[in-house]
DRENVEXLUM-746790 format. One record per residue (C-alpha): y, x, z. Coordinates in Angstrom, 2 decimals. Each point is the difference from the previous one (the first is absolute). Layout:
BEGIN
<node><yy>Y</yy><xx>X</xx><zz>Z</zz></node>
...
This chain:
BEGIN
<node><yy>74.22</yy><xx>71.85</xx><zz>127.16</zz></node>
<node><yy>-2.79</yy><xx>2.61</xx><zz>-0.85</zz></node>
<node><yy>-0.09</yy><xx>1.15</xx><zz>3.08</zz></node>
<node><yy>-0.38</yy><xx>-3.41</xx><zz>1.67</zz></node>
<node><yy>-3.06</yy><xx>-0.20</xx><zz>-2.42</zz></node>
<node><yy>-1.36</yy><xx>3.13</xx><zz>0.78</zz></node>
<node><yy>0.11</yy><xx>-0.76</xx><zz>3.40</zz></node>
<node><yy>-1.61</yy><xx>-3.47</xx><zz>-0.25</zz></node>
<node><yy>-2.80</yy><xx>1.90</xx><zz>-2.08</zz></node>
<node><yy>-0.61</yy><xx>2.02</xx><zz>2.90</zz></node>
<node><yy>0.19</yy><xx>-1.78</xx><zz>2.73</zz></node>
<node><yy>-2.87</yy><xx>-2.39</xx><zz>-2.15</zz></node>
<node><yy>-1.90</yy><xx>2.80</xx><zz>-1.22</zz></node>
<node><yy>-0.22</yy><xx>1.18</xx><zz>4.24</zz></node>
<node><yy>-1.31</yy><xx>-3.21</xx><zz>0.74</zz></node>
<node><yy>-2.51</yy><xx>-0.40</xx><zz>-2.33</zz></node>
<node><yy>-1.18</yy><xx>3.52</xx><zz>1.01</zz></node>
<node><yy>0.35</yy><xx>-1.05</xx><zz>3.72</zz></node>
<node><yy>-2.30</yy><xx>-2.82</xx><zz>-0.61</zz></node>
<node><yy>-2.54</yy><xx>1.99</xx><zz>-1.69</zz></node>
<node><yy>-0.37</yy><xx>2.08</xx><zz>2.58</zz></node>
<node><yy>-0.11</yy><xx>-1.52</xx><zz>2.85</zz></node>
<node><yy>-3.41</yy><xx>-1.46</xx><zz>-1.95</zz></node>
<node><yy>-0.97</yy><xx>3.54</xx><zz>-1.28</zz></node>
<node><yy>1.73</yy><xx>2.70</xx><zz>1.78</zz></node>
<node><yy>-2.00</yy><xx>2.33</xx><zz>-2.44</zz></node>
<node><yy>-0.16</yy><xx>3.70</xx><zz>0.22</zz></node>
<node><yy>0.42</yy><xx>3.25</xx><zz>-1.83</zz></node>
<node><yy>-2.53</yy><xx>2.98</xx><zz>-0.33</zz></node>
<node><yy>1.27</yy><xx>3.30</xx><zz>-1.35</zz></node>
<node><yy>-2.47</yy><xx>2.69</xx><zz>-0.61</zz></node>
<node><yy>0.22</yy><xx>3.98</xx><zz>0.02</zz></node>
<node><yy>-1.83</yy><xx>2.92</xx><zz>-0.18</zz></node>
<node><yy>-3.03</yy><xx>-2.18</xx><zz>1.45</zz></node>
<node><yy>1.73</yy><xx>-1.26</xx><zz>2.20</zz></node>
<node><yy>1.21</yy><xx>-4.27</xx><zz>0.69</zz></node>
<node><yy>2.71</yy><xx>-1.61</xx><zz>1.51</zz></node>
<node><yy>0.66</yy><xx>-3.45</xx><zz>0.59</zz></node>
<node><yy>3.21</yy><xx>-1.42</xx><zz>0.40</zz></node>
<node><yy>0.93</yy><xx>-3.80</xx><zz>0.76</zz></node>
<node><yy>2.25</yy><xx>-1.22</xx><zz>-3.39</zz></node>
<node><yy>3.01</yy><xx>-0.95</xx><zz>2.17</zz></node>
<node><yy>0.46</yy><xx>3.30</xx><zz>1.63</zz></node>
<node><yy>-0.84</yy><xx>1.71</xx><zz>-3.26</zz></node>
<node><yy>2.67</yy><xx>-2.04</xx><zz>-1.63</zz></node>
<node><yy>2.31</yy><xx>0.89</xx><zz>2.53</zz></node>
<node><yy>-0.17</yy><xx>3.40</xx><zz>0.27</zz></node>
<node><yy>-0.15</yy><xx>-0.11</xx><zz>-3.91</zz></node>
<node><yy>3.37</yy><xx>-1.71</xx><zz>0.06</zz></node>
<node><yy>1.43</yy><xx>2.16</xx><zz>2.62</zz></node>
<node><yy>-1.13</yy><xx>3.49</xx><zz>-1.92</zz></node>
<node><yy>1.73</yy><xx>-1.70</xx><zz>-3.08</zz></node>
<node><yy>3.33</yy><xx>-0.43</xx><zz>1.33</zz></node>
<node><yy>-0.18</yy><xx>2.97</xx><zz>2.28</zz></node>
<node><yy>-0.38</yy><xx>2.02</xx><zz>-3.19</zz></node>
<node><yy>2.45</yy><xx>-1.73</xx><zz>-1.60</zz></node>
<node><yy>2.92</yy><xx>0.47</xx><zz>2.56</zz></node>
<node><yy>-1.12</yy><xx>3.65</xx><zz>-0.04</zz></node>
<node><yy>0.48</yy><xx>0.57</xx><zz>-4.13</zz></node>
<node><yy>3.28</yy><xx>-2.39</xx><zz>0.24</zz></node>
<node><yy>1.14</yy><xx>2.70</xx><zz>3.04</zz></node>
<node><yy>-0.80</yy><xx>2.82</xx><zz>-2.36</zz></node>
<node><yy>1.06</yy><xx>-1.61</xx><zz>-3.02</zz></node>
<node><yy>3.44</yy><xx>-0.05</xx><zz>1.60</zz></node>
<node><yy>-0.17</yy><xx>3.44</xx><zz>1.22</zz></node>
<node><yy>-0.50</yy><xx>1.41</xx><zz>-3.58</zz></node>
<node><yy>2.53</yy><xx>-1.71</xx><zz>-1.69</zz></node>
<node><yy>2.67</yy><xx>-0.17</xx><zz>2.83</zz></node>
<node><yy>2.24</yy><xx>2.88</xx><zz>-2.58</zz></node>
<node><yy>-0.51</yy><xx>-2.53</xx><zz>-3.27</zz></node>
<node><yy>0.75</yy><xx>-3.00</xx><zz>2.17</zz></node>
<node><yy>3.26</yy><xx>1.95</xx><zz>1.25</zz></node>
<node><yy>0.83</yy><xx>1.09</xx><zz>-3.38</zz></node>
<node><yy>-0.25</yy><xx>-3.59</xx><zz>-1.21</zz></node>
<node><yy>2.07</yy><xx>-1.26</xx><zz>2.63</zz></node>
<node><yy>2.51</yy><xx>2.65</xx><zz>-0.57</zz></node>
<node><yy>0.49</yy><xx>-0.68</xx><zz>-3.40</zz></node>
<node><yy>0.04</yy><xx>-3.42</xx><zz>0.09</zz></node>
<node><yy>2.65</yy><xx>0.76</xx><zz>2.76</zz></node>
<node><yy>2.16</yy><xx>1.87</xx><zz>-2.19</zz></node>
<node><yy>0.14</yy><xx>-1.74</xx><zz>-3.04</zz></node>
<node><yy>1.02</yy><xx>-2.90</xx><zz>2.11</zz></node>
<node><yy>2.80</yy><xx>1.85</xx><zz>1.43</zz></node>
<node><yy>1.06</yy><xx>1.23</xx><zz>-3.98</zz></node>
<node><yy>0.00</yy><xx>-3.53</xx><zz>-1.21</zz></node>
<node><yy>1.88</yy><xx>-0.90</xx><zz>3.19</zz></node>
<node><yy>2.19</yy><xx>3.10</xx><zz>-0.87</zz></node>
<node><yy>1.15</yy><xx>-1.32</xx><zz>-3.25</zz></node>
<node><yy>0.64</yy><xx>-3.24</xx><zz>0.64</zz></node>
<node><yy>2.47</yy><xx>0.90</xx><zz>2.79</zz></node>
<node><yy>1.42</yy><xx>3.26</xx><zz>-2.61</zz></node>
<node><yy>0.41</yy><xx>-2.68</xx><zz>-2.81</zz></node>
<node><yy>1.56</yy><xx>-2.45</xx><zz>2.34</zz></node>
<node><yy>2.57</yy><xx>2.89</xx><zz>0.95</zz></node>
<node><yy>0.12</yy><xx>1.28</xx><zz>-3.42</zz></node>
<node><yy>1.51</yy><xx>-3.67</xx><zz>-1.38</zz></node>
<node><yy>2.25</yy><xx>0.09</xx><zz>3.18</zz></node>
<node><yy>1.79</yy><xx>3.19</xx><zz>-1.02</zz></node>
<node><yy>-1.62</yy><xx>1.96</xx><zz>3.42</zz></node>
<node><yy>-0.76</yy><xx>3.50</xx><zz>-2.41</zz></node>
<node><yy>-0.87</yy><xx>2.06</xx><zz>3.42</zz></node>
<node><yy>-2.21</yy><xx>-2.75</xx><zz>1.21</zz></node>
<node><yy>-1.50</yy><xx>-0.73</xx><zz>-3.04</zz></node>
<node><yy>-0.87</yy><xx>3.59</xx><zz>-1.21</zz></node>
<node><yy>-1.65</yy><xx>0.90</xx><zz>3.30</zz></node>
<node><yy>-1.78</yy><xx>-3.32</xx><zz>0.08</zz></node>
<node><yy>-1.46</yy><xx>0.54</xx><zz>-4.02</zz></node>
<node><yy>-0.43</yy><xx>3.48</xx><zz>0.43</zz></node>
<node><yy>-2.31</yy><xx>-0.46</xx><zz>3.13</zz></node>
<node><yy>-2.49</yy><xx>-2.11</xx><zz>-1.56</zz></node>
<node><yy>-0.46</yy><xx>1.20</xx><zz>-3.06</zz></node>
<node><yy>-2.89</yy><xx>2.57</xx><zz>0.22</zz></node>
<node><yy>-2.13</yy><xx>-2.81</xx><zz>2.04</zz></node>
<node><yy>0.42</yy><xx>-3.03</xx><zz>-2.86</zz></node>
<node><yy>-2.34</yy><xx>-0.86</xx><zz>-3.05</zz></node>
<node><yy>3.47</yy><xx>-0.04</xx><zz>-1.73</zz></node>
<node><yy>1.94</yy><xx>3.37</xx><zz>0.85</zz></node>
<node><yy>2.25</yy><xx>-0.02</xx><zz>-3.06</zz></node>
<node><yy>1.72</yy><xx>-3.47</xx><zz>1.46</zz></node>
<node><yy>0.78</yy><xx>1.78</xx><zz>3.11</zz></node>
<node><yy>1.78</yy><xx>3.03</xx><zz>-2.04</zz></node>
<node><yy>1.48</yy><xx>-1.62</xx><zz>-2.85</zz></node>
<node><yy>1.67</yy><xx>-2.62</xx><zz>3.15</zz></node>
<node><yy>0.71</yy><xx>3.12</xx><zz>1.77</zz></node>
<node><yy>1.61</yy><xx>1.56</xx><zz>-3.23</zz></node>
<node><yy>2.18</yy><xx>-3.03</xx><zz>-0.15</zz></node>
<node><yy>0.75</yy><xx>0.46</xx><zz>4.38</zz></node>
<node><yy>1.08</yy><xx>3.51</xx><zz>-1.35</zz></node>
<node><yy>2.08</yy><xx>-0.81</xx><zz>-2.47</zz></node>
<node><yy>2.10</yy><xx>-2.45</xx><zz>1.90</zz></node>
<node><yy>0.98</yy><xx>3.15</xx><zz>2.03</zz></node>
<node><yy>0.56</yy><xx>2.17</xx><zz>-2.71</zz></node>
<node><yy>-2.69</yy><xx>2.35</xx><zz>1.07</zz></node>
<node><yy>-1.03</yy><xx>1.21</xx><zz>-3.38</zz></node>
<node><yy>-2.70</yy><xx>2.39</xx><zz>0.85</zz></node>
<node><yy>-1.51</yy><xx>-2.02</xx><zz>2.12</zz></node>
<node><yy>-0.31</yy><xx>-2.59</xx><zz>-2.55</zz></node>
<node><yy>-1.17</yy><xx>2.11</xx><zz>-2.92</zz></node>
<node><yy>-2.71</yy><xx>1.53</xx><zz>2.80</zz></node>
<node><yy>-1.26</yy><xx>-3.86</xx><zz>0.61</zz></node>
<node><yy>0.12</yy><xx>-0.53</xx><zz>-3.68</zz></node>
<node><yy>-2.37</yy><xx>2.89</xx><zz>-0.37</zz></node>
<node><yy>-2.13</yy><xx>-1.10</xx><zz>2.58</zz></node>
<node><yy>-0.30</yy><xx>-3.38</xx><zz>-1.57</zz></node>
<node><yy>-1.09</yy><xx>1.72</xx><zz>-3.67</zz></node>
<node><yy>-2.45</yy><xx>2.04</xx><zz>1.99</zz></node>
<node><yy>-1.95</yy><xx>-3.45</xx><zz>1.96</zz></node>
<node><yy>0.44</yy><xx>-1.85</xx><zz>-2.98</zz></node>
<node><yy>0.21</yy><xx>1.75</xx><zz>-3.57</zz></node>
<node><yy>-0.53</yy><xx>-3.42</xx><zz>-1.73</zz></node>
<node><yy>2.94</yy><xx>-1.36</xx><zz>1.11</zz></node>
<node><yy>2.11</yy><xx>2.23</xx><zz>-1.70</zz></node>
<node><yy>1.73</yy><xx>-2.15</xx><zz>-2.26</zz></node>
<node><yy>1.50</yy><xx>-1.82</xx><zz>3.60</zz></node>
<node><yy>0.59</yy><xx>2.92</xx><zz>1.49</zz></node>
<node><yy>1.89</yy><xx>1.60</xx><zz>-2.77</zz></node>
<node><yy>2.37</yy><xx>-2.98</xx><zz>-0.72</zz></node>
<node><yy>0.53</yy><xx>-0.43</xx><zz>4.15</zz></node>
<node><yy>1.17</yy><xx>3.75</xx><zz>-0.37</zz></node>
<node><yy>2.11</yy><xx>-0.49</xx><zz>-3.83</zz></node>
<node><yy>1.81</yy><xx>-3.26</xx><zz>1.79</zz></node>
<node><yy>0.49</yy><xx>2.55</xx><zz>3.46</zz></node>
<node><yy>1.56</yy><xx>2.85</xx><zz>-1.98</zz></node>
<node><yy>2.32</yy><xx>-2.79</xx><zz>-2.17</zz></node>
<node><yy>1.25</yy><xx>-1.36</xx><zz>2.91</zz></node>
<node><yy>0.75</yy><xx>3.82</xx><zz>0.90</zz></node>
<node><yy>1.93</yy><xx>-0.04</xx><zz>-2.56</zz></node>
<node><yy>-2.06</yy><xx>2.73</xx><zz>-0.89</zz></node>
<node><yy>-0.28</yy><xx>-0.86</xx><zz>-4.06</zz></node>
<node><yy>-1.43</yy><xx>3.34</xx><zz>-1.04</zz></node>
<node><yy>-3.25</yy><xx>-0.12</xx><zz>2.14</zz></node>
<node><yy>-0.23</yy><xx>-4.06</xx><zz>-0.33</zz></node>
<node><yy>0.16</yy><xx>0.69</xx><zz>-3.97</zz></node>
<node><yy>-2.55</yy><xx>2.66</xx><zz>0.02</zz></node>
<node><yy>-2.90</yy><xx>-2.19</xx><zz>2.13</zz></node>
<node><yy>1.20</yy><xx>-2.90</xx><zz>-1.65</zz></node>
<node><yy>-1.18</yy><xx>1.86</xx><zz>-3.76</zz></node>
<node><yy>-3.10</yy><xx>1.56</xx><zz>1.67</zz></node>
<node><yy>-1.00</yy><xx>-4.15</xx><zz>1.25</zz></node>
<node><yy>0.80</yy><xx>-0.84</xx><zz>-3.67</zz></node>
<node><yy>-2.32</yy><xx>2.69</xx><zz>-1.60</zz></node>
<node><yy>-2.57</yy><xx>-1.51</xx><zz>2.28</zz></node>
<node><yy>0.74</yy><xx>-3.35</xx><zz>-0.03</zz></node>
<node><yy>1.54</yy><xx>-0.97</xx><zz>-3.04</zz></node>
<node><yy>-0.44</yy><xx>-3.71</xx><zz>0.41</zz></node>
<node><yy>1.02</yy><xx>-0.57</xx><zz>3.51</zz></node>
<node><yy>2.82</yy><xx>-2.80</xx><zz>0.88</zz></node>
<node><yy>1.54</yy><xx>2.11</xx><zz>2.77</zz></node>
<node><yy>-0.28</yy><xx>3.19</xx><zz>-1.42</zz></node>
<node><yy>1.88</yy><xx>-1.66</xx><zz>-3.03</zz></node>
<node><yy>2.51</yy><xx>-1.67</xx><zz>2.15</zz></node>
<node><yy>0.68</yy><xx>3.85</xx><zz>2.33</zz></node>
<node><yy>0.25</yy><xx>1.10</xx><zz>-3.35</zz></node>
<node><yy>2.52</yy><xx>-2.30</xx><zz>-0.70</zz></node>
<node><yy>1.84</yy><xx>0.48</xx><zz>3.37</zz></node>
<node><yy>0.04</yy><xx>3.61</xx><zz>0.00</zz></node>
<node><yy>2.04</yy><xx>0.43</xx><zz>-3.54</zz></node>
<node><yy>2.38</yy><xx>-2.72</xx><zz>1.31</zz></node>
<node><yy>0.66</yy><xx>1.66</xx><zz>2.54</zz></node>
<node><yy>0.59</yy><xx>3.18</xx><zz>-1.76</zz></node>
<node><yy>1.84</yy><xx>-1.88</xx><zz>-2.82</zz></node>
<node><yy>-2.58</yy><xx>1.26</xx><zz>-2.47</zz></node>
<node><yy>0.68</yy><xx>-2.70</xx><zz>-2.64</zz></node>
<node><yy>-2.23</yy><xx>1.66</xx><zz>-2.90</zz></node>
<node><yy>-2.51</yy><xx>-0.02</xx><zz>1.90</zz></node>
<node><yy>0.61</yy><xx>-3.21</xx><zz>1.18</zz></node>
<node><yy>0.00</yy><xx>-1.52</xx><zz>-3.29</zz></node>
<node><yy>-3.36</yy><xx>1.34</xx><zz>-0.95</zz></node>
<node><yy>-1.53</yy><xx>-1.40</xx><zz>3.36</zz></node>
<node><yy>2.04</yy><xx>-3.13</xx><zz>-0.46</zz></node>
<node><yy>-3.26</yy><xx>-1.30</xx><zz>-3.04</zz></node>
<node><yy>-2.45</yy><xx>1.35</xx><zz>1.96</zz></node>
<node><yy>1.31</yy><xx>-2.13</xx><zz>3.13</zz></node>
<node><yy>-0.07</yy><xx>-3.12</xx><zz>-1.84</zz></node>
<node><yy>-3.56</yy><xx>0.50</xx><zz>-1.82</zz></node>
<node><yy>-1.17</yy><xx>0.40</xx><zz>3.52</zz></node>
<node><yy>2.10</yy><xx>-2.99</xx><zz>1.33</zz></node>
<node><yy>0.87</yy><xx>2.51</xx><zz>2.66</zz></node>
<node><yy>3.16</yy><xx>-2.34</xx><zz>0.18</zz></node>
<node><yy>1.21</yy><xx>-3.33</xx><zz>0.04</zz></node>
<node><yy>1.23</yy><xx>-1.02</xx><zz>-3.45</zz></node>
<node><yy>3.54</yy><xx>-0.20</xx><zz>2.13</zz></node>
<node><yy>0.04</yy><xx>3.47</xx><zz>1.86</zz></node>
<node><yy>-0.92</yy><xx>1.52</xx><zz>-3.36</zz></node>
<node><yy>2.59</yy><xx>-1.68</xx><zz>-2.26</zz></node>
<node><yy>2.61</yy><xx>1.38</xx><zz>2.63</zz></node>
<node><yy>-1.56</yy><xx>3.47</xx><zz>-0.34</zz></node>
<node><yy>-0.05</yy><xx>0.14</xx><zz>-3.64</zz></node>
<node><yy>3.89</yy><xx>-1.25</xx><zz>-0.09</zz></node>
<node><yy>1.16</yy><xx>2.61</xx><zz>2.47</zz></node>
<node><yy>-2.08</yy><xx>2.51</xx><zz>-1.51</zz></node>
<node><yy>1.72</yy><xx>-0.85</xx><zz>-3.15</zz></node>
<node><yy>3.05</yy><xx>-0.12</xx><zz>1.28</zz></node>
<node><yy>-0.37</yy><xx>3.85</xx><zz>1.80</zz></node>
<node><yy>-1.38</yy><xx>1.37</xx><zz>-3.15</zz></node>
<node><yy>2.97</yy><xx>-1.32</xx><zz>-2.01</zz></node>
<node><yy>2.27</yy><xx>1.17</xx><zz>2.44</zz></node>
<node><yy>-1.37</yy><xx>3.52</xx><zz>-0.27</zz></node>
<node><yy>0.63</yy><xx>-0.30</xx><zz>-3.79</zz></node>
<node><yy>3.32</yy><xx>-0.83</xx><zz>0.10</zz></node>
<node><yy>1.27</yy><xx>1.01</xx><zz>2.74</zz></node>
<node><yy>0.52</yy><xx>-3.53</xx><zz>1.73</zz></node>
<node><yy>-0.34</yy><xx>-3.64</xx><zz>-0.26</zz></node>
<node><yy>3.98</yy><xx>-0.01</xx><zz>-0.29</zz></node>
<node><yy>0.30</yy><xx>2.51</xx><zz>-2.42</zz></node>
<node><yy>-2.95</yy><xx>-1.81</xx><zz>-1.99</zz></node>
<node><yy>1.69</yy><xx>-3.09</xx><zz>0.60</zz></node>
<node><yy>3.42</yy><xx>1.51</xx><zz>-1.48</zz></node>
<node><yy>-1.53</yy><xx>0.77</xx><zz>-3.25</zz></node>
């Protein structure tokens, strides 16, 4: 639409100049050094118009020239992030549908080219684990504290649940107490917690988490009553011996 107008403007604005001229053609004197020259206006105005976009087309040509490297960089870039975020969609995709190899190679790839590196290694941490490849897990973990300190708190409960599912208690205990120290009031860390001396059958412990849990509402009112009764029931059982030797008394 503007450029309809702007071409009606013209196209009036050349007749009415037409018009004029053809009464007036007019003409222009330029003066130097002593020295006149007079031009008719229409050829001035022409060759005015000509130099104008003759020295136009020549600083668009060098424009281009100059910043052919930034342009290239730009595209590049643009390039590569595209091919990241296409990168993790496809690892996440083969991350859900158990393909570790796939997924690791596809998360691992993009990670260094995306806004978001510590997605691509914490998914890739995950990839890892599904092949039981612990030290390449704890090297994307690493990688993911180093792009993205503030996201330690995720980070450090994707690697406590990791090293639980491990089965490996000691290690999930000890970042487990370190995520506590930091983050005293957070649901999951409270819930790991939680996990991690149930797992271990750590019911003292357990049963000083167990008010802490519910003043956080960490729980459902159901999931914790069943935690406090068989944490009851454990710590009983390590006092007498057993439920049926309780039970006999």
């Amino acid at each position: 639409m503007k450029l309809l107008l702007l071409a009606i403007f013209a196209l009036v604005a050349a007749v009415g100049l037409g018009h004029l001229l053809q009464q007036d053609p007019g003409f222009i004197i330029i003066g130097y050094e002593g020295k006149f020259f007079r031009m008719s206006f229409v050829p001035f105005v022409a060759g005015m118009i000509i130099a104008t976009l003759a020295t136009y087309l020549v600083l668009k040509t060098l424009f281009q020239v100059l910043t052919v490297g930034k342009r290239w960089n730009k595209w590049s870039s643009t390039h590569k992030r595209r091919k990241s975020h296409q990168s993790l969609g496809d690892g996440l995709m083969a991350l859900a549908a158990g393909d570790y190899v796939r997924a690791e190679k596809l998360l691992s790839q993009g990670a260094e080219n995306d806004a978001t590196p510590a997605v691509h290694w914490l998914a890739a941490a995950e990839a890892a684990q599904g092949q039981h490849a612990e030290e390449r897990r704890n090297l994307y973990l690493a990688r993911a504290r180093e792009s993205d300190p503030k996201a330690e708190a995720a980070i450090g409960l994707k690697r406590g649940r990791m090293l639980l599912e491990n089965h490996q208690l000691e290690q999930a205990r000890a970042a487990a107490e370190y995520l506590s120290d930091r983050y005293p009031d957070n649901q999951q860390v409270l819930l790991l917690r939680s996990d991690i001396y149930h797992s271990d059958k750590d019911w003292q412990s357990l049963a000083i988490l167990l008010p802490v849990l519910k003043r956080h509402r960490a729980l459902s009112e159901d999931a914790l009553t069943a935690l406090e009764v068989e944490t009851s029931e454990a710590l009983l059982g390590d006092y007498f011996g057993s439920l049926e030797a309780l039970n006999k008394t």
